[in-house]
C-alpha positions in Angstrom: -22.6 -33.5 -40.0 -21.4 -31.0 -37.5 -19.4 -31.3 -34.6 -20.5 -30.1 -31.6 -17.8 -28.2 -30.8 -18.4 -25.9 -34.3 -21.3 -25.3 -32.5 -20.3 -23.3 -29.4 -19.7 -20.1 -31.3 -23.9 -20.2 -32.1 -24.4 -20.0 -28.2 -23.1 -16.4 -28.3 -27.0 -15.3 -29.7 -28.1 -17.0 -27.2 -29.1 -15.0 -23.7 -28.4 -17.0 -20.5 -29.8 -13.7 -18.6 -29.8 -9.6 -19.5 -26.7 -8.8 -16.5 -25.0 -12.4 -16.8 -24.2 -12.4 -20.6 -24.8 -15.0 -23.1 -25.1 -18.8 -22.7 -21.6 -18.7 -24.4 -20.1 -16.5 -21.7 -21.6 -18.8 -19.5 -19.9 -21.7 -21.0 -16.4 -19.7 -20.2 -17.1 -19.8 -17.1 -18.1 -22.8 -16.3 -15.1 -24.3 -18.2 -12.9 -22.6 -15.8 -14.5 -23.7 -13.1 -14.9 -27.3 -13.9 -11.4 -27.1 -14.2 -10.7 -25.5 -10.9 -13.0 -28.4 -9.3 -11.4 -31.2 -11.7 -8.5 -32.3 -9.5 -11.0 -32.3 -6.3 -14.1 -34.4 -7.9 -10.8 -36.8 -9.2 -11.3 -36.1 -12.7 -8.7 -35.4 -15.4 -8.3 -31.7 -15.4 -8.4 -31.9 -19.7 -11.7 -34.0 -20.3 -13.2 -31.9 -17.3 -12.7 -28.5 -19.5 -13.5 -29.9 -22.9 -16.8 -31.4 -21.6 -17.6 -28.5 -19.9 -17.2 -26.3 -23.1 -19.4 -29.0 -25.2 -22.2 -28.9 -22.3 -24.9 -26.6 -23.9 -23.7 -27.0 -27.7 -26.8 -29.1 -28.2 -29.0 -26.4 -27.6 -28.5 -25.3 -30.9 -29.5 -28.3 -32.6 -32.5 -28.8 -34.1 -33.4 -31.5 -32.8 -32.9 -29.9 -29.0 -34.8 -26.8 -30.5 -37.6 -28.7 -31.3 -37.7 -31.1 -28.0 -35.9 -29.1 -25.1 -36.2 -32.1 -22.9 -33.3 -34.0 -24.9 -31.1 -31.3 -24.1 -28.0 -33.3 -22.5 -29.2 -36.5 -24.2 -28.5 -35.6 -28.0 -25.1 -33.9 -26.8 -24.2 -37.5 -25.6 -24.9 -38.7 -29.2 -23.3 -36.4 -30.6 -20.3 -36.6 -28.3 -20.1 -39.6 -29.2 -20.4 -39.6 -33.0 -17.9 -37.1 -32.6 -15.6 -39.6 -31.4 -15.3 -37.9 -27.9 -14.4 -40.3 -25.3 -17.5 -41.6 -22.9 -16.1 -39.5 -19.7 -16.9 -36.5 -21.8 -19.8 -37.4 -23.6 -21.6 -38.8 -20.0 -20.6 -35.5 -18.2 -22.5 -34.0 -21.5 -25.6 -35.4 -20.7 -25.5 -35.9 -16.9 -24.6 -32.5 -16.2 -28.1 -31.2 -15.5 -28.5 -33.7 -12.7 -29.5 -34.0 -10.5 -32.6 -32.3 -11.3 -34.8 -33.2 -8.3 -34.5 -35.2 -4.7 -35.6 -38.3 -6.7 -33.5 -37.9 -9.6 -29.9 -39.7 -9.9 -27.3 -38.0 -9.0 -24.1 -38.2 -11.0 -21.3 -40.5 -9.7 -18.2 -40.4 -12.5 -16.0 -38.0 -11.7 -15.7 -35.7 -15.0 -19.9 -35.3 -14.7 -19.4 -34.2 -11.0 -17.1 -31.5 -11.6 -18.9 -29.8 -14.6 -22.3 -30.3 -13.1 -20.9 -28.5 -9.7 -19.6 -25.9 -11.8 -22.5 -25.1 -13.7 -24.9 -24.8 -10.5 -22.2 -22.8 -8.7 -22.0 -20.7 -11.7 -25.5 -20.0 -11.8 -26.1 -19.8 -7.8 -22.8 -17.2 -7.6 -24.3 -15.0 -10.8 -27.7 -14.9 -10.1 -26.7 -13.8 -6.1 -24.4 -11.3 -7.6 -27.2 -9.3 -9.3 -29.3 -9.5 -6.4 -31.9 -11.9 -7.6 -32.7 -14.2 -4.6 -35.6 -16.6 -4.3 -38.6 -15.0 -2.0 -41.3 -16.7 -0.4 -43.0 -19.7 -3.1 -41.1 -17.7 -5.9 -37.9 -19.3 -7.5 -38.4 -18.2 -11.2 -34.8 -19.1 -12.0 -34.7 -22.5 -10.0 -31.8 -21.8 -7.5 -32.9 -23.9 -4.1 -32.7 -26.8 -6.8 -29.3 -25.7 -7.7 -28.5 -25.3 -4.1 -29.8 -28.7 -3.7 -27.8 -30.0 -6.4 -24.7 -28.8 -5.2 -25.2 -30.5 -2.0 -26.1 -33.9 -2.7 -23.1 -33.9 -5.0 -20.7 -33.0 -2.3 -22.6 -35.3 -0.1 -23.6 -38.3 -2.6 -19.9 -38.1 -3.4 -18.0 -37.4 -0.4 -16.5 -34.2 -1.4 -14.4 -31.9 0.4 -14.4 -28.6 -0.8 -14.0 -25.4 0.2 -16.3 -23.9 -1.1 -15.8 -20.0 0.1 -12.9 -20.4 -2.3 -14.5 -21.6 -5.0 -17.6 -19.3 -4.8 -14.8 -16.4 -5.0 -13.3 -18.0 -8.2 -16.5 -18.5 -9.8 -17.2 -14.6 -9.1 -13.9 -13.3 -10.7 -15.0 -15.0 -13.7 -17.8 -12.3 -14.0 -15.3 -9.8 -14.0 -17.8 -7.3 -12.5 -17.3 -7.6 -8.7 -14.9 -6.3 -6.4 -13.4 -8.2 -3.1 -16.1 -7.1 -0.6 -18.7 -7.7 -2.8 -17.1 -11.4 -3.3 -17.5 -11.9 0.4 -21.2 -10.8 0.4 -22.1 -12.8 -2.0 -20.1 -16.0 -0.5 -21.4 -15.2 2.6 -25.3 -15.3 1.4 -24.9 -18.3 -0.3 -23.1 -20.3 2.6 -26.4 -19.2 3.9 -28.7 -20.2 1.6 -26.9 -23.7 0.8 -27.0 -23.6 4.9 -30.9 -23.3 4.6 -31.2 -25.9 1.9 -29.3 -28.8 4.1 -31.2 -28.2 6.9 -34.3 -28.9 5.1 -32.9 -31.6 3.1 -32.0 -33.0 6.7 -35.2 -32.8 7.9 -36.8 -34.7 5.1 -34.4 -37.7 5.5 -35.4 -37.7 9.1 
């Protein structure tokens, strides 16, 4: 009975991380993003943003509060009953992919470009606060992120430059300065650096 997009205004009780804001702010951000990548991935710049602002809208559903693993699935559904058109009900639910070196990896255009942005949202904020994974401890999941972002590119035959867009996803924070934009593009270049050489490695 109610769209999903009456229910993006609920994600602003909901904390994406104490120093990154709320999963609402998070939604911003990634919207802009998406459509910063949009033109890139060969989406439409329009269904690129309005998917990316209905991406975590499920999570306040009951159903997704009672069975977190359908997050992405029921926004599809409701997409759908919504009468949002497929490209932005499929980027709804294939946006968390992929997931793991095993898992599909998204192919249609509006679901590349909001599933980059979210990672790169993530990967940027979390490096901005200083929170980098150590040793066996990931607690917030970012090599997989890093790994996501580069089988994307890859899977997809992307060219992107991606200094640029690391920058752009850090003004959207709002709470760093130039230099610190170059630290924080420079250790991730790193990092993403790290992750293909292993993922190299594996494929032999």
């Amino acid at each position: 009975k109610q769209t999903l997009d009456s229910r993006v205004d609920a994600l602003k009780g909901r904390v994406f991380h104490a120093k990154l804001g709320a999963v609402y702010d998070k939604v911003q951000r990634v919207e802009a993003l998406a459509g910063a990548l949009a033109e890139t991935c060969g989406a439409d710049a329009t269904d690129t943003k309005w998917a990316a602002r209905l991406t975590k809208a499920d999570l306040s559903t009951g159903m997704v509060t009672e069975f977190p693993d359908l997050q992405g699935v029921m926004g599809r559904y409701h997409a759908l009953n919504d009468g949002e058109n497929a490209d932005v009900a499929t980027a709804i639910a294939e946006h968390y992919g992929p997931l793991g070196p095993n898992d599909n990896c998204p192919s249609a255009p509006v679901s590349i470009a909001v599933a980059l942005a979210d990672r790169i949202d993530t990967l940027v904020g979390f490096f901005g606060i200083k929170e980098f994974p150590t040793g066996s401890k990931d607690p917030y999941a970012l090599r997989r992120s890093a790994l996501g972002v580069i089988r994307l590119i890859l899977e997809n035959d992307l060219h992107i430059n991606l200094s640029g867009i690391f920058e752009f996803a850090g003004q959207q924070y709002g709470q760093w300065d130039q230099g610190q934009f170059a630290e924080i593009s420079g250790d991730l270049l790193n990092f993403l650096n790290d992750r293909l050489t292993v993922a190299l490695r594996e494929k032999g």
